[in-house]
C-alpha positions as CSV (number, residue, x, y, z in Angstrom):
1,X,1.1,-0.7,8.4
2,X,-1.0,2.2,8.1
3,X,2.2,4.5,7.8
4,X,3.2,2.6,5.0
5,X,0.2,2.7,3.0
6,X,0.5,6.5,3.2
7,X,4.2,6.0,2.0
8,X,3.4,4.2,-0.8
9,X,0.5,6.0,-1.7
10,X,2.5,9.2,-1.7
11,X,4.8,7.3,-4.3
12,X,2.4,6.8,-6.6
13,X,2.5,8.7,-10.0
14,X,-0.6,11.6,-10.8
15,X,-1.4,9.2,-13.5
16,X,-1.5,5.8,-11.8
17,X,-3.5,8.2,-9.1
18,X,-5.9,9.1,-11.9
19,X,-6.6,6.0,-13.4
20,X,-7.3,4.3,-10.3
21,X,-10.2,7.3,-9.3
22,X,-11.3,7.2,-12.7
23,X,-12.0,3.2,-12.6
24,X,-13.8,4.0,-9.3
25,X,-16.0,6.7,-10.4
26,X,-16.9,4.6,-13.6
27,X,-17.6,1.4,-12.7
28,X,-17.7,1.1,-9.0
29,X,-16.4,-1.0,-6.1
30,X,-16.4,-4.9,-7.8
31,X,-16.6,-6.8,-4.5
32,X,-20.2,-4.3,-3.5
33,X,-21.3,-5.2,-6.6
34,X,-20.7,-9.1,-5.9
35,X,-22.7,-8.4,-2.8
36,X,-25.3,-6.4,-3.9
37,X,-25.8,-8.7,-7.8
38,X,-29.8,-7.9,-7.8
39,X,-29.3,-4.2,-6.8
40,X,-30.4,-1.6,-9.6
41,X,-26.7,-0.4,-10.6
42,X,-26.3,3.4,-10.4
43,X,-25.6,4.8,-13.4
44,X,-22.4,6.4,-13.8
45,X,-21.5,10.4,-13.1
46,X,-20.0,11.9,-15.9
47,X,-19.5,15.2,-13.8
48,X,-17.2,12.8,-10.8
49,X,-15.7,11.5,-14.0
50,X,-14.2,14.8,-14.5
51,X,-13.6,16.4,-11.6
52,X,-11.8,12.8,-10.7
53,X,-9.3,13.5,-13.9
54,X,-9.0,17.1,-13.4
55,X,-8.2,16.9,-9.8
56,X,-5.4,14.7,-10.4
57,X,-4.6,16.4,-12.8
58,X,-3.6,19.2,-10.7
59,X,-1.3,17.0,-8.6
60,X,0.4,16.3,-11.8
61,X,1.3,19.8,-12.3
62,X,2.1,20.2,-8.8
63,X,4.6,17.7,-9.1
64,X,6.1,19.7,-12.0
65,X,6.4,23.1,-10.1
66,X,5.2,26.4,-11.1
67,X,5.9,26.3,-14.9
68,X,2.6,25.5,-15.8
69,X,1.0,27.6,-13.2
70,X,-1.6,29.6,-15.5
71,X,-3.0,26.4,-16.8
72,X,-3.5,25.2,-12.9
73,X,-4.9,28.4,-11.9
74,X,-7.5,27.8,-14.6
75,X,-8.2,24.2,-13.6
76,X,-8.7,25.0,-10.1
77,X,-11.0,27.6,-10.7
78,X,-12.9,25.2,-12.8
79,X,-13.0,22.6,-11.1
80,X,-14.3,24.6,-7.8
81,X,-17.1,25.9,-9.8
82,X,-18.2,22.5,-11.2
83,X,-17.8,20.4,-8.0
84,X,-19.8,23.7,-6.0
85,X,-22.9,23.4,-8.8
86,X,-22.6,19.4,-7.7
87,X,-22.8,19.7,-4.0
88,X,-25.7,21.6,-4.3
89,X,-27.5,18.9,-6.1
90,X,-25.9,15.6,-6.7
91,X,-28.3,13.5,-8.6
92,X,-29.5,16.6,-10.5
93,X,-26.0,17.3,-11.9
94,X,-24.9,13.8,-12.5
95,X,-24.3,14.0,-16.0
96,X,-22.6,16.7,-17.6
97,X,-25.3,16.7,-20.0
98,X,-28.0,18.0,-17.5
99,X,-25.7,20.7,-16.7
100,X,-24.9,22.3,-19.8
101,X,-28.7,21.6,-21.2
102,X,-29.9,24.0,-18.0
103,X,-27.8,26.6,-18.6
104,X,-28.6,26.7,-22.1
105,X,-32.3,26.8,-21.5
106,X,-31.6,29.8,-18.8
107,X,-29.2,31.2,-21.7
108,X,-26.9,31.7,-18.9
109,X,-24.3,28.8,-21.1
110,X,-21.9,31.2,-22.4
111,X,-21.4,33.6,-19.4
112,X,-17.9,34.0,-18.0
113,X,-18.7,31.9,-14.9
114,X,-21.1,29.3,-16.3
115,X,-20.0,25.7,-15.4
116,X,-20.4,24.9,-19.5
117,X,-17.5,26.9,-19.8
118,X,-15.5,25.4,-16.9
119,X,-16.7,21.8,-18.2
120,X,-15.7,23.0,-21.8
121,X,-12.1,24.4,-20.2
122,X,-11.5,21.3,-18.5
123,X,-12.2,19.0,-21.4
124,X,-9.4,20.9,-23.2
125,X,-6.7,20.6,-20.1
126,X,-7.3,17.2,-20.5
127,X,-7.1,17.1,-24.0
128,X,-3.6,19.1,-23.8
129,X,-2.1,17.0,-21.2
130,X,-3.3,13.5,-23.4
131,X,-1.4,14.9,-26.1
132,X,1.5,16.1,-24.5
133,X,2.1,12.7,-22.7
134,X,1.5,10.7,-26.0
135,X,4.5,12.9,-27.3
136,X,6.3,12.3,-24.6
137,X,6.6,8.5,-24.5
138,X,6.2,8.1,-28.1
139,X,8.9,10.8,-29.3
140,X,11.7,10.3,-27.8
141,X,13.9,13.2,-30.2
142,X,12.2,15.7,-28.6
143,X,12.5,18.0,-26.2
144,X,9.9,18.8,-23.3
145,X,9.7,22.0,-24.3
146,X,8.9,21.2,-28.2
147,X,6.6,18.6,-26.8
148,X,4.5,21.1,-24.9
149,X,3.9,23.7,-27.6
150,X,3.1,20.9,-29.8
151,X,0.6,19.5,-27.4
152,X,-0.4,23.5,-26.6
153,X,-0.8,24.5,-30.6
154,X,-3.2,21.6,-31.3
155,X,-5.8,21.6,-27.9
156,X,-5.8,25.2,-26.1
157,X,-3.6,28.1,-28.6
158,X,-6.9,28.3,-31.1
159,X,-9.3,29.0,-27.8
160,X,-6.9,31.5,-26.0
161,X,-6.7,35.2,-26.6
162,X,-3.8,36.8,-27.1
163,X,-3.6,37.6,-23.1
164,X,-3.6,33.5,-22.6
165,X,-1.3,32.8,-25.6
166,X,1.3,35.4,-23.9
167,X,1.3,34.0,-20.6
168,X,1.9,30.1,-22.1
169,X,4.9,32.0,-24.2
170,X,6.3,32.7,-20.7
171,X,5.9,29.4,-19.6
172,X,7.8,27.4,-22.3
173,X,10.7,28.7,-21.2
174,X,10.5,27.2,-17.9
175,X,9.4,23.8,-19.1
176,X,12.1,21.4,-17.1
177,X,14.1,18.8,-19.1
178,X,11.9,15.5,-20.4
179,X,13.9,13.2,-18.1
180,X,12.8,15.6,-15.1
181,X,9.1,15.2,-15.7
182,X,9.4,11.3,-16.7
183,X,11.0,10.6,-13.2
184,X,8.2,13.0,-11.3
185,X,5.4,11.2,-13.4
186,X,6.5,7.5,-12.9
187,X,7.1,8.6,-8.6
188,X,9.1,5.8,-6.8
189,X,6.9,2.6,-7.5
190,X,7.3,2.7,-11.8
191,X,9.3,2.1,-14.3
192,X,9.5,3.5,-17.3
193,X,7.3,0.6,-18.4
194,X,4.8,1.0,-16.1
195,X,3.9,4.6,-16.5
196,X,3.9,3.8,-20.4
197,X,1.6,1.1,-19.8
198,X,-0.6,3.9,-17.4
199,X,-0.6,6.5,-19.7
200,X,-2.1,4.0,-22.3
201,X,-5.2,3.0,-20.1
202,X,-5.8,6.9,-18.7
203,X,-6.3,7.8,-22.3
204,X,-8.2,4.9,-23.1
205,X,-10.4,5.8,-20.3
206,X,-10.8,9.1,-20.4
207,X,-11.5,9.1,-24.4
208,X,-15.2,8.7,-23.8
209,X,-15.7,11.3,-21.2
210,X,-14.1,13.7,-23.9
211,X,-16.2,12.3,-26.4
212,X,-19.0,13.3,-24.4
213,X,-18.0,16.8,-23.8
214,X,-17.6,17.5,-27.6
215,X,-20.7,15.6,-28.7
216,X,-22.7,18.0,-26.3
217,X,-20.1,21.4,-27.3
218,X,-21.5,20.6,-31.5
219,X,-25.2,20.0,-30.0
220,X,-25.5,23.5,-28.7
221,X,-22.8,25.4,-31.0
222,X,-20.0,25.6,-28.2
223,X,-17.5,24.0,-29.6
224,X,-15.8,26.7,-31.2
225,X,-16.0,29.1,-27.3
226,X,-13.0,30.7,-26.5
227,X,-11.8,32.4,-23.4
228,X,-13.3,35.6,-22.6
């Protein structure tokens, strides 16, 4: 039984993976909740929220082989410096709010390693892969490859340098065919329906969490950072 949990859980598509983490991070386990109904409900971690995303995330783009491997360089890196900031104080660096608000009181916010960066960086990986799988399932004339630059042009080509914006170049043209990624994404449990119907409630879910991150990027003038 065990075996085949594993199995099927190995099936499972980055996105159905994602969704399901997301939920748990956000609004926690329903049956505890039955159990504990007059407990005082802990308020939800923005940070868990996206290192949950972001990490699966990354199995995505494993999935897809090394075409994309700046942009999972990047997220790994970022990812390792956010969830290292949280394991040295959990409740302190719940929200992503008290994170970037510290570092811009220590005016430490727009150094090459803060963790406003990596939050900032993360927030736009997101963003690009949102876009790229909208355009994915919803325009069906086009090719991966004309997919990705689209999705690439609108969330991470104005932040990059010209250093970044070459190595994407190089990547395009190792982007697989769209029916290759579709069939990684959906794993052995989906249909075609079914990862449709996932990739409509990951970006539903996600939207607020990116909300966040550019609501506090315009607070403190951030929003227009670009890589160093």
């Amino acid at each position: 039984m065990e075996k085949k949990r594993k199995e099927m859980e190995k099936a499972k598509s980055g996105l159905r993976l994602a969704m399901e983490e997301l939920c748990l991070y956000s609004s926690g386990d329903e049956k505890e909740e039955q159990v504990q109904v007059k407990a005082q409900e802990q308020p939800r971690s923005s940070t868990m929220d996206l290192l949950s995303v972001s990490k699966q995330l990354l199995r995505v783009l494993d999935e897809i082989g090394p075409t994309l491997l700046v942009l999972r360089q990047d997220i790994q890196q970022n990812i390792q410096r956010l969830q290292d900031l949280l394991e040295t104080d959990s409740s302190k660096y719940a929200s992503l709010t008290a994170i970037v608000t510290e570092e811009v009181e220590q005016g430490t916010v727009k150094k090459t390693k803060s963790c406003t960066r990596a939050i900032i960086w993360l927030s736009r990986s997101i963003s690009f892969s949102k876009c790229l799988m909208e355009r994915l399932l919803k325009a069906p004339e086009l090719s991966l490859s004309e997919i990705v630059e689209e999705a690439y042009a609108k969330t991470l080509k104005p932040w990059h340098g010209w250093i970044s914006s070459a190595a994407y170049k190089v990547a395009m043209k190792l982007v697989p065919e769209r029916e290759v990624l579709i069939a990684l994404l959906m794993g052995n449990c989906q249909d075609f329906e079914d990862l449709t119907e996932d990739a409509k409630m990951l970006t539903y879910a996600v939207q607020p969490m990116l909300e966040e991150i550019d609501a506090i990027s315009v607070k403190h003038n951030l929003d227009k950072l670009k890589s160093s």
